[in-house]
C-alpha angles and dihedrals in degrees: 000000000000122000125216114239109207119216113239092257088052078062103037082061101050088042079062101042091053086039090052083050087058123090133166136191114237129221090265094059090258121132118247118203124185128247111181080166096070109104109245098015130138083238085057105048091041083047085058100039097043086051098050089048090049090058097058089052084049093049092040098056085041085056087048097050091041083057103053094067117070091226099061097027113110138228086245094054139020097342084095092056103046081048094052088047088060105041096242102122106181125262109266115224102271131214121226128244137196144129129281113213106222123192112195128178098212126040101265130161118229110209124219110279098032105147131239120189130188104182098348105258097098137025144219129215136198106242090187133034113253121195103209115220111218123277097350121091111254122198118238119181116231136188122221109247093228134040120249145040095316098079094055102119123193111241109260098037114141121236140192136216114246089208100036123225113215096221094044110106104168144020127176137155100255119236099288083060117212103299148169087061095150140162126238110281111270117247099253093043084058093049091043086063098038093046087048088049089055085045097038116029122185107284107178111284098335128163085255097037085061088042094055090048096057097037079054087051090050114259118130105199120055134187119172120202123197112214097007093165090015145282111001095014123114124191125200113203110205141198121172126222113313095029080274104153102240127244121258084251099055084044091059089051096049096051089039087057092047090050095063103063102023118120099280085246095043103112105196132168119208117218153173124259114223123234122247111192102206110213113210127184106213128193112210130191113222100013120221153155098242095046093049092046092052094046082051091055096048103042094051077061094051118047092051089055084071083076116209121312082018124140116246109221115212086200093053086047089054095045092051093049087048090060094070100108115238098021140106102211135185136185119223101176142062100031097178141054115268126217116208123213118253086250097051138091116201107219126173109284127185116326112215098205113203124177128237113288 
């Protein structure tokens, strides 16, 4: 039931119209009546003021009841404690873990918290002492400095010591690269998991009970795949934030985390999606910068929102490159609509640009 919120003129005004019903008799015998109309007069000015303290009362009890449903309640209010009743407590930032390959020529001992850089904006730490063993490339786990996406690192990127270590020839991330760096989950994605485990709760070893563990584990794309390796098998195909393909590692947590609350029978794999980079060949009129930089923008959103195993609609393609405002758009390829396997993830390829003919 919705609930009318007056403007404070709507109650200045009813403030008047209870003020002109009131008369008293003055000490004289005479008969006072009220005009909170009259221009500069003490009515007026209590009319105003009793209206403008009756709308903060409005807007207060409107916070409160915004607040009560979990689809209107704020970070900053009652979103926590929605969360907590659920038992869907938000994702914290991250920071992001790997191993460093270090070639020595001497047999040396780096301690924990000895520091890596690449360009000098993060570091890496050593979260546990490795002893190096002389001219072969030993592996030494290391911790990101700072929480987020800023300490992901490619596999194969050099690094150097902060302190350097005079036998030490060669660092570099091994071929899993330094991974699992995230920031901390956005608000809507939050509310998105704790609105789904109202909707959905944990039935047993369902589709969406799989879905919501690995979404609590930290993965943001989800396919789940009955009999994957036949009768009684599950797989859970899985794509971090950003359609980016996790890391082994973050492979190995997530299925850790699963299984820990699966059904005691329920045999599940956890694995990566693949990436499948969709090429398109638009036709713009007019054809500009500005125009092609906003449809880019649109379309890598939205090819990722298909989620893994999803189908890709030409029509709904067509329909996200004809919102760009001052343009005449038309998309050449592709014609028809495109199925992706259960294993894929569908991201923004290379975009062939032709003008108006």
């Amino acid at each position: 039931m919705s609930w009318p919120i007056p403007s404070p003129s709507t109650l200045a005004q009813r403030i008047a119209a209870a003020m002109l019903t009131q008369q008293f008799t003055a000490s004289d015998g005479s008969t006072v009546r009220l005009d909170p109309n009259a221009p500069q007069t003490l009515e007026q000015v209590l009319s105003t003021v009793w209206a403008l303290a009756l709308s903060e009362v409005y807007g207060h009890i409107r916070d409160a009841l915004l607040e009560m449903m979990v689809t209107t309640a704020t970070e900053n209010g009652l979103l926590p404690e929605h969360a907590e009743m659920w038992s869907t407590p938000r994702r914290p930032a991250a920071a992001a873990i790997g191993n460093v390959l270090v070639t020595a020529s001497d047999t040396v001992t780096l301690p924990i918290n000895t520091a890596f850089v690449s360009d000098g904006a993060v570091q890496w730490l050593v979260t546990k002492s490795t002893t190096l063993a002389p001219d072969s490339a030993s592996a030494v786990p290391v911790k990101a400095s700072v929480t987020g996406t800023a300490g992901n690192l490619a596999g194969g990127v050099a690094l150097t010591l902060v302190s350097p270590v005079s036998s030490v020839k060669s660092a570099v991330t091994d071929h899993e690269g330094i991974a699992g760096g995230a920031e901390v989950e956005a608000v809507e994605a939050w509310r998105a998991r704790i609105i789904t485990a109202i909707r959905a709760p944990i039935g047993g070893g369902t589709a969406s009970d799989y879905t919501r563990w690995a979404q609590d584990a930290g993965a943001a794309y989800v396919n789940v795949i009955p009999g994957w390796m036949g009768a009684g098998t599950v797989g859970v195909i899985i794509a971090m934030p950003g359609a980016v393909i996790p890391s082994p590692s973050q492979v190995h947590q997530i299925q850790a985390e699963i299984d820990l609350k699966r059904p005691i029978r329920g045999n599940v794999t956890v694995a990566a999606a693949s990436v499948a980079p969709q090429n398109l060949i638009i036709a713009l009129n007019p054809d500009t910068t500005q125009a092609r930089q906003q449809i880019t923008a649109e379309l890598k959103a939205y090819f990722p929102s298909k989620s893994i195993g999803g189908k890709i609609h030409a029509a709904e393609i067509a329909a996200v490159i004809s919102t760009i405002n001052g343009t005449a758009n038309d998309l050449i390829e592709p014609r028809a609509d495109i199925q992706l396997a259960p294993t894929e993830i569908a991201v923004l390829g290379a975009i062939q640009w032709q003008g108006a003919s």
